[in-house]
C-alpha positions in Angstrom: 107.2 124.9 8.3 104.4 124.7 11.1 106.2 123.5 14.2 103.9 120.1 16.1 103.0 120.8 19.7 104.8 117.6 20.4 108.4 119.6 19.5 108.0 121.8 22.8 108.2 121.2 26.1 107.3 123.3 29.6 111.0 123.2 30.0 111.6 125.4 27.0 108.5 128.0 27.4 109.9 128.8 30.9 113.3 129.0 29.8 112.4 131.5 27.3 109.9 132.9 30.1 113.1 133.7 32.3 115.2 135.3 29.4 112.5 137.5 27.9 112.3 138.3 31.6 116.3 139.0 32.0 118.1 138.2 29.3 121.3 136.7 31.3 122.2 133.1 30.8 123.7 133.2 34.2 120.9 134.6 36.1 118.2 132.7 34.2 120.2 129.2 34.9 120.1 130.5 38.8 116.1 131.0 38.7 115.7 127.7 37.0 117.5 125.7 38.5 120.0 124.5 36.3 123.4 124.7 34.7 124.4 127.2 32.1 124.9 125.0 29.9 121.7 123.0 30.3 120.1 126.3 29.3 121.9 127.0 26.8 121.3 123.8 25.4 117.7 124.8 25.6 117.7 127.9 24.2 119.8 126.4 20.8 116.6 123.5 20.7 114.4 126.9 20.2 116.3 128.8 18.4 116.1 125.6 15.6 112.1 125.5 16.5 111.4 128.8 16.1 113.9 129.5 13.1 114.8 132.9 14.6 117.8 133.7 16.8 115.9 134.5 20.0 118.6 136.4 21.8 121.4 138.3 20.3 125.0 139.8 22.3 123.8 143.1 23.7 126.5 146.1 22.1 127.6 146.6 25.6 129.1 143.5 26.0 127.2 142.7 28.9 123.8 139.8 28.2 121.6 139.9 25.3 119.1 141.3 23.7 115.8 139.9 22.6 115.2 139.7 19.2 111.6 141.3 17.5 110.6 137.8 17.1 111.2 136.6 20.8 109.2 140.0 22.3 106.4 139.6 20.0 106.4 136.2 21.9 106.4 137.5 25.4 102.7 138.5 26.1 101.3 135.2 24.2 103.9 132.9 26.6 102.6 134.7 29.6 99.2 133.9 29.1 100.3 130.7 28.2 102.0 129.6 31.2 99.2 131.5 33.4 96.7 129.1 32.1 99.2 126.2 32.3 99.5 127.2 36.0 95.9 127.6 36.3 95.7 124.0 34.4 98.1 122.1 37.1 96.3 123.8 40.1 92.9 123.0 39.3 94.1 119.6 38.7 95.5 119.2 42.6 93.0 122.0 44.4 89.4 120.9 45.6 86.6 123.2 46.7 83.6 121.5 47.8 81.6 124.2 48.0 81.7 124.8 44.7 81.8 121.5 42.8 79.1 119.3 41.3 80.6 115.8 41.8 78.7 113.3 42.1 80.0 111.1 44.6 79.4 107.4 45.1 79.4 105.3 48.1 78.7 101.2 47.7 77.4 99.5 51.8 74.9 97.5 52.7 71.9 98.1 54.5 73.3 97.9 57.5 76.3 100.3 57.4 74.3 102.7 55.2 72.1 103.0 57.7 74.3 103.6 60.2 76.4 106.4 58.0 74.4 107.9 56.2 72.1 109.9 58.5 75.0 112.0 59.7 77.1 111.8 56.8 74.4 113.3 54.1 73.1 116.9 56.3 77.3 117.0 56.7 77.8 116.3 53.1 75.1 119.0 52.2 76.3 121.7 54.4 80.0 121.6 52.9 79.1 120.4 49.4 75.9 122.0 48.5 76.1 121.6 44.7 77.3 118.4 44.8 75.5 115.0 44.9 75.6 111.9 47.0 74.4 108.1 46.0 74.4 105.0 48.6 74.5 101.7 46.2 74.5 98.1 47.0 77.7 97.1 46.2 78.4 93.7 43.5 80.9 92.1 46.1 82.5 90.6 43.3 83.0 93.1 41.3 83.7 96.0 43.8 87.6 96.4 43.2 86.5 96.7 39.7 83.7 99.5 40.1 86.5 101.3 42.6 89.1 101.0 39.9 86.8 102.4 36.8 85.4 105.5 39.7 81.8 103.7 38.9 82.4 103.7 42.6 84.0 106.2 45.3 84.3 104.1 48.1 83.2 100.5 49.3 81.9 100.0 53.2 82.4 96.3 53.7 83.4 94.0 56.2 87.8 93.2 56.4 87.3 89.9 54.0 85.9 91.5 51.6 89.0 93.6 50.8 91.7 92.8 48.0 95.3 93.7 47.3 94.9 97.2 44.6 92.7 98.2 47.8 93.5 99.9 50.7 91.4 99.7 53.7 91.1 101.4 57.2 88.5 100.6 60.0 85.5 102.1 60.3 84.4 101.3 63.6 83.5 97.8 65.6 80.2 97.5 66.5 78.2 96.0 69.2 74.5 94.5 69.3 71.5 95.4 71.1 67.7 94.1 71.7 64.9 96.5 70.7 61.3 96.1 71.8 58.4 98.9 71.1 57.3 100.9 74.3 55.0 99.5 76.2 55.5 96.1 75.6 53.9 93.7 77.6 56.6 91.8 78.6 57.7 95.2 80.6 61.0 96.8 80.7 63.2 94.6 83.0 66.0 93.1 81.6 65.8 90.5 78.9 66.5 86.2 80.2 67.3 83.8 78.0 64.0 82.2 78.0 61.7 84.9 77.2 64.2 85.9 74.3 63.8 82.6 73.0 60.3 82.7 73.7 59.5 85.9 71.7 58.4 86.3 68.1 61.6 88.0 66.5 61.5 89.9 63.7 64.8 89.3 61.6 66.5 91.3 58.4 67.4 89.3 55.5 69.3 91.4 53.3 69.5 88.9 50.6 65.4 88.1 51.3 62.8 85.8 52.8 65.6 83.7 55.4 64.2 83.4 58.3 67.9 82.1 60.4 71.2 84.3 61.1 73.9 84.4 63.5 71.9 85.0 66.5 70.4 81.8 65.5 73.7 80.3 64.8 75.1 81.4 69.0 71.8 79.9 70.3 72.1 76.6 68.4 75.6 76.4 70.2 73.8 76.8 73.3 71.1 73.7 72.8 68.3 76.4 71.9 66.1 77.9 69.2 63.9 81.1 69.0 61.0 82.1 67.1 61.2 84.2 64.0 57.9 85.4 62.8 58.8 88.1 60.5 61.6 88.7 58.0 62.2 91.7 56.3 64.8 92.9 53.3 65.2 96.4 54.7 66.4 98.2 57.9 64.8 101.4 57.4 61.2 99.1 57.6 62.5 97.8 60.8 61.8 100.6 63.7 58.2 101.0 61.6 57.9 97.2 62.4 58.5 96.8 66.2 56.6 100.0 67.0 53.2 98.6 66.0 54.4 94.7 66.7 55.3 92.9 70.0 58.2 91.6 68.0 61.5 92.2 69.4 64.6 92.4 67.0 68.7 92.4 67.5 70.3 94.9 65.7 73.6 97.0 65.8 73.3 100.0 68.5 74.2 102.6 66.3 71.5 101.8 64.4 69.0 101.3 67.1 70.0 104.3 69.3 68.5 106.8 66.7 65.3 105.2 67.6 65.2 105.1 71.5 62.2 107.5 71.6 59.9 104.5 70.6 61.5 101.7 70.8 63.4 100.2 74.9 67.0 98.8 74.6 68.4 95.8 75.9 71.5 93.9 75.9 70.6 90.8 74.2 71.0 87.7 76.8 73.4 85.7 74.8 77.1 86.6 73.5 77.0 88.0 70.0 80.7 88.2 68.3 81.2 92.0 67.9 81.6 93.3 64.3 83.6 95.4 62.2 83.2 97.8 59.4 86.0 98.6 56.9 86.6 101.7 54.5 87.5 100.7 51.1 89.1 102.4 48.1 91.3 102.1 44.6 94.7 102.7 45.2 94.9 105.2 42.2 92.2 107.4 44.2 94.8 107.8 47.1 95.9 111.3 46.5 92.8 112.8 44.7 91.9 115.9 46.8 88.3 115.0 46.2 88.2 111.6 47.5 90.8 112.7 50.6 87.3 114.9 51.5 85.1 112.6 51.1 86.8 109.6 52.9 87.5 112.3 55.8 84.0 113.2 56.2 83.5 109.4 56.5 86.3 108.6 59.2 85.0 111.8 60.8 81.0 110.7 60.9 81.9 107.1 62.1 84.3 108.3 64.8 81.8 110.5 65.9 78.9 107.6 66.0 81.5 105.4 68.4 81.2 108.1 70.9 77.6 108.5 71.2 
């Protein structure tokens, strides 16, 4: 009768492994592991599975002998447990250079454009069959999406974290004031009155507002500022101020890849400093795959801190 697949384990192919190999119960028990009589246990379970005694006394007294059955076995076991080996490997090894993952990262405009003009030449050099996405993340759904791997990992700010998620800081960040060169106004520092007297552009990442938090600080200070221009992206923003005399407040790792047209300025008001997270699924925590991908991340923001 055809024996099921279900019947063996890997406990029983290596234990017939180490006796094909030396047919001792004593010294195949030592290379295992276990007792003598766990093995022999073993070795009675296939004896019954494979309806043939396996190993018989030798003459001498001394071991056993394998049986016609059992060494017609060996060379199909060994290829056997090679590819099993192979199997487990491949399951816990990572090369980047040779796989084609497609990897997925969910941020907003703002952290995306802060990572991901170091992070994708890095990416390409070290995974150069592989692919990269930036999406905008559903903030309500994102534990989901990291869960179901629709999603790799999730740049967000601390709140917008959950439990089955671990987290680790990206990096705080700072704002700074951007005007094009040569702007009228000169290049001394920035007062409070010709801030509030400029026309600002702003970025509305959800569209068309034309109020944020620098708006929010100066309200708490009694004043207001003039926002002419509101746009979705921050990409269109450096393209913006360079042909405008709009000045715009924006985060300095962002602005910094820019100082070749634009001037910088610390703005003339206190703006709360911000902070960017690192999110991912907490069944993702030892794939080798993700640990490379969430190291190139850590590794691109702690780099951008110290420029």
């Amino acid at each position: 009768m055809a024996q099921r697949i279900s019947d063996f384990d890997v406990g029983l192919l290596v234990t017939l492994d180490a006796l094909l190999k030396d047919p001792n119960v004593t010294h195949a028990a030592d290379r295992l592991n276990i007792t003598q009589s766990a093995l022999s246990a073993r070795l009675t379970r296939m004896r019954t599975l494979l309806n043939d005694p396996l190993f018989v006394p030798a003459a001498s007294g001394r071991g056993m002998v394998a049986t016609p059955h059992a060494s017609s076995l060996q060379p199909e076991l060994t290829r056997l447990l090679e590819r099993f080996n192979d199997f487990v490997n491949t399951a816990h090894l990572f090369d980047p250079m040779t796989t084609r993952r497609v990897f997925r990262i969910a941020a907003t405009d703002n952290p995306a454009a802060i990572l991901a003009p170091d992070l994708i030449p890095l990416f390409q050099a070290q995974a150069p069959l592989a692919k990269i996405a930036f999406t905008l993340p559903n903030k309500a759904l994102i534990a989901e999406h990291l869960e179901q791997g629709d999603v790799d990992l999730f740049v967000g700010a601390a709140e917008d974290g959950s439990a089955e998620l671990i987290g680790q800081t990206l990096f705080q960040e700072e704002f700074l004031t951007a005007q094009r060169r040569n702007h009228p106004r000169g290049t001394k520092p920035l007062t409070i009155e010709e801030f509030c007297d400029a026309q600002h552009l702003l970025i509305s990442t959800t569209g068309g507002h034309f109020s944020g938090m620098i708006d929010d600080a100066l309200a708490e200070m009694g004043l207001e500022r003039r926002v002419s221009v509101s746009i979705q992206s921050y990409a269109l923003a450096p393209l913006v101020l360079s042909n405008t005399d709009c000045i715009c407040t924006l985060p300095r790792r962002f602005l910094k890849r820019f100082e070749d047209t634009l001037d910088l300025f610390p703005p003339p008001l206190p703006v709360s400093v911000f902070g960017m997270n690192l999110f991912w699924h907490t069944r993702m925590r030892t794939d080798p795959a993700h640990m490379w991908l969430r190291k190139m991340v850590l590794q691109v923001a702690k780099n951008s801190t110290s420029q």
